[in-house]
C-alpha positions as CSV (number, residue, x, y, z in Angstrom):
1,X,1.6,-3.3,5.8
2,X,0.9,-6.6,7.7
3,X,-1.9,-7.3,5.9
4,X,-0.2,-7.1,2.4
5,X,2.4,-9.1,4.0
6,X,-0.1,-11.5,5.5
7,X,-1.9,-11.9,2.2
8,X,1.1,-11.8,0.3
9,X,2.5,-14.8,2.1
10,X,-0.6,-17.2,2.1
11,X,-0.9,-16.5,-1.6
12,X,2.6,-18.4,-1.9
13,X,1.6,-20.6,0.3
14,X,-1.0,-21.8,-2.0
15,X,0.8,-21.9,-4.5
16,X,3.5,-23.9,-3.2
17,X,1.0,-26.5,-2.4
18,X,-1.2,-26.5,-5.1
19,X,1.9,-26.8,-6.8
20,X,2.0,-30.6,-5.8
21,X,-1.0,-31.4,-7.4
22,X,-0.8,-32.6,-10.9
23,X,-3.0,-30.7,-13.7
24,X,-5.7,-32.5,-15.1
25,X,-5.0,-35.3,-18.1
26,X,-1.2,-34.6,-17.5
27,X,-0.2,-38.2,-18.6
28,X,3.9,-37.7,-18.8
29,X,4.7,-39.9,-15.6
30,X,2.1,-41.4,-12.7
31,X,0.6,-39.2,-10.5
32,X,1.6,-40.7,-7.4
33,X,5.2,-39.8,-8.8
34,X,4.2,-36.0,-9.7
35,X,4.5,-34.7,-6.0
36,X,7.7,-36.6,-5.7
37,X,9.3,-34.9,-8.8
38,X,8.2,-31.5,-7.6
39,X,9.7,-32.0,-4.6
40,X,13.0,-32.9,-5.9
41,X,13.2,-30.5,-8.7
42,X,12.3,-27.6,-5.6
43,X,15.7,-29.2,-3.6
44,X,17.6,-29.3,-6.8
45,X,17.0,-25.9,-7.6
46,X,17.0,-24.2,-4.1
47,X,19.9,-26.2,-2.5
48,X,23.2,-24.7,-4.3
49,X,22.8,-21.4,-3.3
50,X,22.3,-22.3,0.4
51,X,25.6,-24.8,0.0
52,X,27.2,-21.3,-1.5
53,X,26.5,-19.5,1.3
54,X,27.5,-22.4,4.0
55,X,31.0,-22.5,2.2
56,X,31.5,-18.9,0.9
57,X,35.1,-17.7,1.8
58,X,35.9,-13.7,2.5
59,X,38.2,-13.7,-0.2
60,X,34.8,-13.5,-2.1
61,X,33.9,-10.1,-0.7
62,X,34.5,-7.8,-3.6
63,X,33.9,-4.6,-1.4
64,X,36.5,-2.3,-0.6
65,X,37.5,-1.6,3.6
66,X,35.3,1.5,3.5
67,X,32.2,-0.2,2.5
68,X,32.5,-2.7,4.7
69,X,32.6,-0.2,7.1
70,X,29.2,1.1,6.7
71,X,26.3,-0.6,7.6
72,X,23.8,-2.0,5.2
73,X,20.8,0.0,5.0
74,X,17.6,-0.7,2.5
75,X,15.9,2.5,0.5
76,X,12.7,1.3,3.2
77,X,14.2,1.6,6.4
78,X,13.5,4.9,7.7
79,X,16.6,7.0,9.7
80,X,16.9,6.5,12.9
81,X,14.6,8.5,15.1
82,X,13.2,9.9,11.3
83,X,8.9,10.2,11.7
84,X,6.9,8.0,9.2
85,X,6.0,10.6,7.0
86,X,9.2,11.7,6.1
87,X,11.1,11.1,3.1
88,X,13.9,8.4,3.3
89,X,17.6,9.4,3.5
90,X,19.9,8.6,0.4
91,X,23.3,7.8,0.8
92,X,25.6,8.3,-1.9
93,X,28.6,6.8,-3.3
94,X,31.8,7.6,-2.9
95,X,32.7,7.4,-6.4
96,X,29.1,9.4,-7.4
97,X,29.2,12.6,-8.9
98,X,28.2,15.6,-6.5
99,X,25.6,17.8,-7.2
100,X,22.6,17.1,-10.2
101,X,23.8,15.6,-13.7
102,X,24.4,18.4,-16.6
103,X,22.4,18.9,-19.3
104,X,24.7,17.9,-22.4
């Protein structure tokens, strides 16, 4: 898995620089001025959801008490003291239907 990862993440590397080089005969602006215009467009775009999160308020929390309660979990992450090989655990909702869904 760390080499996907690895690979994975020097493949966006890449591209995030290459990125900064303009294309051949691209004649819209100077290309001294192409990495600068990158750049800002990358700030513009990535900047308001890190100046959400800094300024969020709890009364955005939308989840109810008892799912606050429980700990956030990903489908990846095995149970605790669970082998690799094993399936991972599912955790329902509360509001899910038990049991398998009816044929209709």
């Amino acid at each position: 898995m760390g080499l996907v990862a690895g690979v994975g993440f020097l493949a966006s590397l890449a591209a995030f620089v290459f990125s900064f080089i303009p294309p051949s005969g691209f004649t819209a602006f100077s290309p001294a001025l192409y990495p600068w215009i990158v750049g800002l467009v990358i700030i513009v775009l990535g900047a308001p959801p890190l100046i959400f999160y800094a300024v969020r308020k709890p009364s955005w929390d939308m989840r109810t008490a008892e799912d606050k309660s429980v700990p956030v979990t990903h489908e990846a992450d095995p149970p605790a003291g669970a082998d690799r090989g094993s399936a991972p655990a599912t955790r329902r909702r509360p509001d899910a239907a038990s049991g398998p869904p009816q044929a209709g």
